[in-house]
C-alpha positions as CSV (number, residue, x, y, z in Angstrom):
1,X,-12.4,-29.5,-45.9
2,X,-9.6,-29.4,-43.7
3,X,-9.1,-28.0,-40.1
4,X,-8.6,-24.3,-39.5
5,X,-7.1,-24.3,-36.4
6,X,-8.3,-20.6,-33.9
7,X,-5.3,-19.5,-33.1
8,X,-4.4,-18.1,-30.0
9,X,-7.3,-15.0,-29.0
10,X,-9.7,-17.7,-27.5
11,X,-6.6,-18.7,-25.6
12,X,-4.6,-15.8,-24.6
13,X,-8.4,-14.5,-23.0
14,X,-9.0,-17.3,-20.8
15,X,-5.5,-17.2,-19.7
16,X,-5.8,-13.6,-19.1
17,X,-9.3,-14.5,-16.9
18,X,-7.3,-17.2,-15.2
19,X,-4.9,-15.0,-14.5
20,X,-7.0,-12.4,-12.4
21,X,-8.8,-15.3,-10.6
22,X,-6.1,-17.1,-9.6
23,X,-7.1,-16.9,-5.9
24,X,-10.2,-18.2,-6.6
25,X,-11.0,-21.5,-4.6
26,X,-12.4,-25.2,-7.1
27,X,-13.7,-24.5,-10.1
28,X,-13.7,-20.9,-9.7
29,X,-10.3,-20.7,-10.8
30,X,-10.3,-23.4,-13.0
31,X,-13.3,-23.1,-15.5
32,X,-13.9,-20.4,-17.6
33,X,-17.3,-20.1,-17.5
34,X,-17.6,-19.7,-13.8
35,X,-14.7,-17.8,-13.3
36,X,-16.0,-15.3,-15.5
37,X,-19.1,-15.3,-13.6
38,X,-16.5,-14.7,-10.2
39,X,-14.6,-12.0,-11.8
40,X,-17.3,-9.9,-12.9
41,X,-19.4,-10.7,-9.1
42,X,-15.7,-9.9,-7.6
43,X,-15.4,-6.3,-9.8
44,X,-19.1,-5.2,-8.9
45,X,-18.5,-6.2,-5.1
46,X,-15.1,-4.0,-5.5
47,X,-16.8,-1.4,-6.9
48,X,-19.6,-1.0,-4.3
49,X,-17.4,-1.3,-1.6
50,X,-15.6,1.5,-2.4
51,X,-17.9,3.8,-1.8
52,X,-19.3,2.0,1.3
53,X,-15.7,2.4,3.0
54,X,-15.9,6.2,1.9
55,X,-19.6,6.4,3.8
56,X,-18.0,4.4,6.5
57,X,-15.3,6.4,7.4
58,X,-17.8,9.2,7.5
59,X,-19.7,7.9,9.8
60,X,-17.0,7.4,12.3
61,X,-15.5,10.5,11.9
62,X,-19.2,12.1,12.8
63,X,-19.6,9.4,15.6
64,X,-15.4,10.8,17.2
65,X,-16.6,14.3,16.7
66,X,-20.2,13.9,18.2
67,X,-18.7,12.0,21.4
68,X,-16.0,14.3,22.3
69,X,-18.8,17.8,21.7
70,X,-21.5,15.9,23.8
71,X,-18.8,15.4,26.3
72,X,-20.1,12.8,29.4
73,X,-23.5,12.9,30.4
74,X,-22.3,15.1,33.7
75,X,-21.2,18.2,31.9
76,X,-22.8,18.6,28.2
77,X,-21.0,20.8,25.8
78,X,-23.3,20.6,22.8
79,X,-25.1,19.0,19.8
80,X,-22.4,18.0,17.1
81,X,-25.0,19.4,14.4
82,X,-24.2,23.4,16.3
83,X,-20.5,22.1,16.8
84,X,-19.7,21.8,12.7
85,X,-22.6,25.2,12.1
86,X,-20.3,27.3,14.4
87,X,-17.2,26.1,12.8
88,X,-18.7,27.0,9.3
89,X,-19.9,30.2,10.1
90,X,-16.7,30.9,12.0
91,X,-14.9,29.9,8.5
92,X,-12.6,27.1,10.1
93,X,-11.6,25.6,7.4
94,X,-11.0,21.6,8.9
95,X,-12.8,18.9,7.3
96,X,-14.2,16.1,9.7
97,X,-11.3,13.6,9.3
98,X,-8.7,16.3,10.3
99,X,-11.4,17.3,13.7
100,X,-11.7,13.7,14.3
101,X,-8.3,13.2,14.3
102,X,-7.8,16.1,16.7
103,X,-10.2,15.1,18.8
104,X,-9.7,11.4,19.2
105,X,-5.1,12.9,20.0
106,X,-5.3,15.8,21.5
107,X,-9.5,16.3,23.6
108,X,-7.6,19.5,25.1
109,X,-7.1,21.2,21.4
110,X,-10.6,20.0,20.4
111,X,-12.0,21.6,23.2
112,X,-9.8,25.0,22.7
113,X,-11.3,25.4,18.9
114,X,-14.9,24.4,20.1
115,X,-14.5,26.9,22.5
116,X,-13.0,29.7,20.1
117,X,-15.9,29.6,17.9
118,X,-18.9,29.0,20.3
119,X,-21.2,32.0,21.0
């Protein structure tokens, strides 16, 4: 029988694999097997972290917003938990990247809108 040569798929994959993991240190980037292995470890990882970030920005934005409403330990405005219920009830419509943002600038303008819509 004679040789039947593959072609170019098998190929034009592992060049396309290469390709994405072409910062890949050793063997990562070289053979395909492991480099396979990296790229789908590397898209999972992406994946994951993505919403991590979004839960960590959260976070801070609370932690900005809680440490400018509880003030120092010498004068104590209030919790943040009554801080953002007051601002519901009173309709503000400001999510907590756009308070945090205010409140980490300008304290003053914070304190002026917690102030508007305590009791």
């Amino acid at each position: 029988m004679t040789r039947i040569k593959r072609g170019y798929t098998a190929r034009r994959r592992r060049k396309r694999i290469r390709a994405f993991a072409s910062t890949f240190i050793g063997a990562h980037s070289i053979l395909t097997r492991i480099t396979t292995q990296r790229r789908v470890r590397a898209l999972v990882s992406s994946h994951r972290d993505r919403n991590r970030r979004k839960r960590d920005l959260h976070r801070l934005w609370i932690t900005r917003i809680n440490a400018v409403t509880c003030g120092d330990r010498d004068r104590v405005f209030y919790s943040y938990s009554r801080c953002i219920h007051n601002l519901y009830r009173g309709q503000l419509l400001l999510n907590r990247k756009i308070l945090a943002q205010i409140a980490l600038l300008n304290n003053n303008f914070f304190e002026m809108i917690i102030n508007k819509y305590k009791n």
